[in-house]
Structure formats: structure tokens, C-alpha cells
N, C-alpha and C positions, 0 to 999 in steps of 0.2 A: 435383329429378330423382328419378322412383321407380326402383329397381334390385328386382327379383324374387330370390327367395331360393329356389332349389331344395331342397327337403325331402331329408331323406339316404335317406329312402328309395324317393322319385322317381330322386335320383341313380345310386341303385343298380342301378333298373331301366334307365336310360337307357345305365349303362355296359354293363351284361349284353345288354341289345339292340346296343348299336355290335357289344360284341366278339364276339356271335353271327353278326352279319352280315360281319362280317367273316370269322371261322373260316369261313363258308358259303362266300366267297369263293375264300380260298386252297382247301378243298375242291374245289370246280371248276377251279381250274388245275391241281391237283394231278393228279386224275383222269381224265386225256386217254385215250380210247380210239381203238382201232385198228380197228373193227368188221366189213373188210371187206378181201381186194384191192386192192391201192393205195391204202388209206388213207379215199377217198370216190370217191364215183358220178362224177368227172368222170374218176377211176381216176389222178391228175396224182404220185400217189406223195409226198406231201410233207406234213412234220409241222412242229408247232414245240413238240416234247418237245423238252427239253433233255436231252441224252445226254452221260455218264463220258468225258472223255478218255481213258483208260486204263479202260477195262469190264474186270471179273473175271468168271470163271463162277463163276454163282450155282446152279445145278442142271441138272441133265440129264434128261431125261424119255427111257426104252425103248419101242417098240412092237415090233413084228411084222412090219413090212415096212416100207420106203423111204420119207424123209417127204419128197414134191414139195409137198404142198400146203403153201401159205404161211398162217400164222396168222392169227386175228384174237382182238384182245382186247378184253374189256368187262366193266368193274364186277370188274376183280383176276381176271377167269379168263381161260384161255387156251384158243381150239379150234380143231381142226386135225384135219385126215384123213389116215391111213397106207396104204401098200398092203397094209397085212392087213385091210384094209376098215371097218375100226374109224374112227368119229368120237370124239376125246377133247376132254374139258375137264378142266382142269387149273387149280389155283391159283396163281397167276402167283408170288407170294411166297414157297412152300415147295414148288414144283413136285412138290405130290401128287394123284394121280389125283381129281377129282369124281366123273364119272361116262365111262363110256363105250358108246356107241352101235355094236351090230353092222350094218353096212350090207349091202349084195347085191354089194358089190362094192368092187374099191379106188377109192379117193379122190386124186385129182388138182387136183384144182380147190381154193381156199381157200373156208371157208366164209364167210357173211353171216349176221351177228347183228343183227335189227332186231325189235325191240317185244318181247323176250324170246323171241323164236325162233330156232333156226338152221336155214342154209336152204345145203345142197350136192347134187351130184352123183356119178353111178358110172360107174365102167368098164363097169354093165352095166345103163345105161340106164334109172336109175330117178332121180327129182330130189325130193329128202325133204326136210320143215319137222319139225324136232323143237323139243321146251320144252328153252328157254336152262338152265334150273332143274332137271330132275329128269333129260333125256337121253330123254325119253318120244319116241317117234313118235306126231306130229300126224296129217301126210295126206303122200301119196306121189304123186307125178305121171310116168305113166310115157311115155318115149319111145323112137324107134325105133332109137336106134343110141347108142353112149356118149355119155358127158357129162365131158368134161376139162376145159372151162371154168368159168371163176367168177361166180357171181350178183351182179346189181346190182339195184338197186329204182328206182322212183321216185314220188311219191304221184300222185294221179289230178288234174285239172282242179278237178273242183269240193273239194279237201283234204282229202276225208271217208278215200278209202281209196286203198291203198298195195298197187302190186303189186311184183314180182319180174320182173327178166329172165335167162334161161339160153339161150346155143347151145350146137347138139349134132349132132354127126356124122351126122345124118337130114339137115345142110342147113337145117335151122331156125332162126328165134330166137323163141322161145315169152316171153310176156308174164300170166303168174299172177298170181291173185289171191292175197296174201299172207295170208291168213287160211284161207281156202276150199282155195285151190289149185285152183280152176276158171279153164279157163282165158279170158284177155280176146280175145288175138287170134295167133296165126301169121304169121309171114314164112318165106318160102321163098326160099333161092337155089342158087348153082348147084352147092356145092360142100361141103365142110365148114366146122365154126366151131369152130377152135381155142381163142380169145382169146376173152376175155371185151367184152361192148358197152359202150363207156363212155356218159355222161349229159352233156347240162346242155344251156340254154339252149330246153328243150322238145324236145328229138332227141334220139338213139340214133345213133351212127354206131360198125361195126365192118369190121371186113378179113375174109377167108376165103380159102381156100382155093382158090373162083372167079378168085383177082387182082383182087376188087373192092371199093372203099369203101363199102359201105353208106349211106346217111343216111335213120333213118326218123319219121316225126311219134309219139311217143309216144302220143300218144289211141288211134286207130286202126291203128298199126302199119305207115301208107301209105308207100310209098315216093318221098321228097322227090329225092334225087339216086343214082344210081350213077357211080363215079368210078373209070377202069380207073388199077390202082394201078401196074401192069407186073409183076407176078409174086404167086404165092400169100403170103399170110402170113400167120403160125403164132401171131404176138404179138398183143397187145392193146395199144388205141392208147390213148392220154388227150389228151381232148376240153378244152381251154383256149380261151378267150374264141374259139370259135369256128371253132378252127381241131383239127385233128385231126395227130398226131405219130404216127409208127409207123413201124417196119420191115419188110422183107419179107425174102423169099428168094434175091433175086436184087443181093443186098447193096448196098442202096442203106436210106437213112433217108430217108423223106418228114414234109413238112409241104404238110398239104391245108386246103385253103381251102373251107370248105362252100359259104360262100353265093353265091361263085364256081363254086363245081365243080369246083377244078383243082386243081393241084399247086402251092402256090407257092415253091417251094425241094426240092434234093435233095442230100443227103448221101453223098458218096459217101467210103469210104479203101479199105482192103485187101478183094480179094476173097473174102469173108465175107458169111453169114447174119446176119439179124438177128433173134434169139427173144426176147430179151429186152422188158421194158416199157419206157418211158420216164418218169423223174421230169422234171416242168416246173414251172420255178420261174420268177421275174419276168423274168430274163434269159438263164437257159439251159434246155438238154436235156440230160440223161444219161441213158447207156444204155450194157445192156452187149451185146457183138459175139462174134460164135464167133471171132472172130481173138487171142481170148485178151485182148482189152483194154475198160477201162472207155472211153468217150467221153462228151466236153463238148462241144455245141454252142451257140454264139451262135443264141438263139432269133429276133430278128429276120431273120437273113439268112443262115442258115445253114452258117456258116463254123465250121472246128473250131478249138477253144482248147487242147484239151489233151487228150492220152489217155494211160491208167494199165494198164501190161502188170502180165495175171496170168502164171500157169503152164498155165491150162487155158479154155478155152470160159467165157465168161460168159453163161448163160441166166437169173442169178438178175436177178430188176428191182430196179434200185438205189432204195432210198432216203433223200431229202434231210430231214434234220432240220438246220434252223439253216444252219449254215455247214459238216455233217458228211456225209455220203456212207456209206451203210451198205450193203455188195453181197456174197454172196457170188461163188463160182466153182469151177466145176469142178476146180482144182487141190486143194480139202478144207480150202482156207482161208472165213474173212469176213472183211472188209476194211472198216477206217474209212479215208475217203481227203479232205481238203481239197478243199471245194466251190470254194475261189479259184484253188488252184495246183493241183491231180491228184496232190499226193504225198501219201503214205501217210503215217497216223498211225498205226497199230496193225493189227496180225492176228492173229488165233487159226489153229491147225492144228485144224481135224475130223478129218482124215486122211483123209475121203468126198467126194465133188463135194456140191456146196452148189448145188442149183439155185431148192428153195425159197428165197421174198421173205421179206425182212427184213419184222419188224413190231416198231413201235415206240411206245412210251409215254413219260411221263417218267423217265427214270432207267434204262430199262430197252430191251434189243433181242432179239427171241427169232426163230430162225428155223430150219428143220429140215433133215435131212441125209439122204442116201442111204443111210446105215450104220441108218437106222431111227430116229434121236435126235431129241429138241427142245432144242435150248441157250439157256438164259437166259441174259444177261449185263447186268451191274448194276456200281454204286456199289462201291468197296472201302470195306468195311468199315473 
């Protein structure tokens, strides 16, 4: 029998290769980004960062005006828009300023970081791509009425390019070219677009303001369905295998069935609004209610499991990481809450309403406050 005898300094290479591939590895889990609103285009609010039982704050970030817009984070930075109209990025680890971008106007909407760009909206009506890197303004896209909503992308048919979607209080949903900022196509309906449009399965479907479900073909921006939802709403839905989750005004939670067209389940409790988004996981919905409470919904058939009373209006969209629940609310807490049973694990006091969305990475939850702050919270040291 021959046996091969590996040279020591073939050995050497061979182990330097394993344990490069391997550091490459944990690198990549390590480095989970948040890039966008609800985490991805289907907008479904769900990570699998693994987050601090007990999170400590880690740093505080000031601005100048009220922070609604909910974060997105990528490659250790962190960006977000204030109502002093300023976009910032920020280093997620020592929370010190990068850079900062004067806009035309305040910022509501969370921004979208794709290909090293970021890409938000104003109160006064203009929809800007700046470089992820230096805070430069690229190209500006301007429309007729504000922009409170948040950007979603999707790539194109043939994979080459990648555009951008924004609604905006003209009653539109505009479909940009994500490089260019020319734009691909227009929809018009009848009302405003608060909520951002979620993605997946080749459609676009969003709510407004009209009381109607949108559902449209991404290529050409056609209109596949409209779905009267029974009243305006204000939220942004997320789009899961198919079926579209949202609440409206007229306090009811729907689950709409696209390729149906209908409704097929509704949600009713307390008579309450629903502004909040929805996180959808394998077997539930959470969301949170102006009636001051978080809710869990049985995703198959609509039925409630459990609801978690704050102190004040819950507009911030909850998110699930793992088995964790991260929401704030208007009473100036954030709230870690059990995705199994609705009790509480932890809160922090902001002493502000807490309407910005939690955004989450490993290790880490940062989300911002009406007092003008961005709060990290992390690992104790």
C-alpha cells in the first residue's frame, strides 16, 4: 500500500487555506446587514441576527430635529434621516458622525442602501441617490407633492439593471432607474401613498390612502389587481408567499390574497388604527396598534395569540429576530418582548415616543427617537 506524504510546506499552505476559508466564513455571518425598511423588499421585518438578552447602550447619536426615519445599516455604518433635514451616516461601533448630507427637506422615510448608494425622500418633494462612501449627491428625482415613504428596489427581467420604487403624495408610485434616476414607468391612483410598496414573486403590491390594494406587474408597472381594502391605510404591508399583510384605518388587520383578489382573513380587537408595519414569520404576524398594544397573529387563519400592552400608541414596526421581538412606542420606551409568549424581556426609557423601526444586526439594535437621538444598544461589555 502506497501512503502519500504531504510536504510541511504543502501542509502549511493547505492549513492557511482551510483557516482563511474559514475566517471568510464566520466573516459573513458575522456581518449581517440591515440595508433597507423592514429589513428586505418583501418589507416581512425579520432577521436572524442574534441579539443581547439584556442590550446596554452603547452610544447615542444628536441631531437637529425628530428622528422618524427608521435606520438602515451596511458594512459597520449606520444611515438615517432627521427632521433637520440632514441625512447621516454614522459608524455603527463608536457612533461618530461619517458624514452628513444637507437635504431640501425633513426626512421621514428610512433610507435604501444598494450598490453603494443611498437612496431617500423629503417633505419637500425631491427623491435623492447619494455615494454610500463620501455623502456626495449623485442625481435628484423630483416630484409633485412630498415623499414620507420608504424606497424599495427590484432588478430588472433581463438581471443587468436594478431600479428603485418610491410613493408619494402626487398619488404615485414612480419606478427609477437606480444608477441614472430616469425614470422606467409611473402609476397613478387615486389617493396618497403613505407606506412604502413591498416586493417579491415579480409584483409590487401597496395600500393608500384610495382604501385600495394595489397589485402591480414590475416590468411595466401594469395593473394586475385592485383590491378594495375597506378604508385608507397609512402602513406598509409585507408581501409573503404571496399574500399581502397590512392594516388600515378603520381598525381591522387584513390578509389579502393576490392571486385571488380578496381578503382572506381579518383581524379585528379594540377599536383602533393600525400604522404600524407588520413582521411575518413562518407562523405568525406582529404588529403594533394605536390601542397602545403589541399583537401576535396566527398567520394561517387569523386568530390572535397574544397581545403586549404599552403605555402609549404603537406606530413603531416591530422586529423579529430569532425568538426576540424588538418594537418601540410611543410611551419613550423600546421593548424586547418573547416571540412565544408576549412578555417582556427588557426595556429601556428614551423618555420620547419611539415611532422609528428598530434595525437590527448581530449584536446590535439601533433605532431613533422624537427627542432627535439615534440609540445603539449592544453586547455588555
Amino acid at each position: 500500500m502506497f501512503t502519500s506524504v504531504m510536504k510541511p510546506s504543502s501542509l502549511r499552505l493547505r492549513v492557511a487555506a482551510l483557516l482563511s476559508a474559514l475566517c471568510a466564513v464566520v466573516a459573513v455571518q458575522a456581518a449581517s446587514d440591515w440595508p433597507m425598511f423592514r429589513g428586505q423588499p418583501s418589507l416581512a421585518g425579520t432577521s436572524d441576527a442574534r441579539l443581547p438578552d439584556k442590550p446596554v447602550l452603547k452610544w447615542t447619536f444628536k441631531t437637529g430635529g425628530p428622528v422618524k426615519s427608521s435606520p438602515a445599516i451596511v458594512g459597520g455604518k449606520v444611515f438615517f434621516g432627521a427632521g433637520d433635514s440632514n441625512l447621516f451616516c454614522v459608524d455603527l461601533a463608536a457612533g461618530k458622525k461619517v458624514w452628513s448630507f444637507q437635504a431640501d427637506g425633513p426626512i421621514e422615510g428610512s433610507p435604501l442602501v444598494l450598490d453603494g448608494r443611498v437612496y431617500f425622500g423629503t417633505e419637500n418633494t425631491n427623491f435623492f441617490a447619494i455615494d454610500a462612501a463620501t455623502g456626495k449627491e449623485l442625481w435628484r428625482h423630483g416630484v409633485e407633492d412630498k415623499i414620507l415613504s420608504s424606497a424599495n428596489w427590484v432588478r430588472s427581467p433581463d438581471g443587468v439593471r436594478k431600479s428603485v420604487l418610491i410613493g408619494a403624495y402626487d398619488y404615485r408610485l414612480y419606478d427609477l432607474d437606480a444608477v441614472t434616476g430616469k425614470t422606467n414607468w409611473v402609476f397613478e391612483t387615486g389617493n396618497y401613498i403613505n407606506g412604502s410598496p413591498a416586493i417579491g414573486d415579480g409584483l409590487t403590491a401597496f395600500g393608500g390612502c384610495d382604501a385600495i390594494i394595489h397589485v402591480l406587474g414590475l416590468a411595466k408597472g401594469e395593473k394586475i389587481k385592485a383590491i378594495e381594502a375597506g378604508a385608507y391605510i397609512a402602513a406598509s404591508g409585507a408581501l409573503v408567499d404571496g399574500k399581502l399583510y397590512v392594516g388600515h384605518y378603520e381598525n381591522a388587520f387584513l390578509c389579502v390574497d393576490l392571486k385571488e383578489g380578496k381578503i382572506a382573513w381579518t383581524y379585528k380587537d379594540r377599536a383602533f388604527p393600525y400604522f404600524s408595519s407588520p413582521a411575518v414569520t413562518q407562523e405568525f404576524v406582529v404588529v403594533g396598534g394605536r390601542d397602545k398594544r403589541l399583537h401576535c397573529i396566527r398567520r394561517a387563519t387569523g386568530e390572535g395569540v397574544w397581545t403586549f400592552a404599552t403605555r402609549g400608541k404603537v406606530d413603531s414596526s416591530p422586529v423579529v429576530a430569532g425568538d426576540k421581538i424588538i418594537v418601540g412606542s410611543d410611551d419613550g420606551r423600546l421593548y424586547m418582548v418573547s416571540l412565544a409568549t408576549g412578555k417582556e424581556l427588557w426595556n429601556y426609557e428614551i423618555g420620547q415616543p419611539v415611532q422609528s423601526s428598530p434595525a437590527v444586526v448581530d449584536g446590535h439594535i439601533v433605532v431613533g427617537s422624537e427627542d432627535g437621538s439615534v440609540y445603539c444598544f449592544g453586547e455588555k461589555r
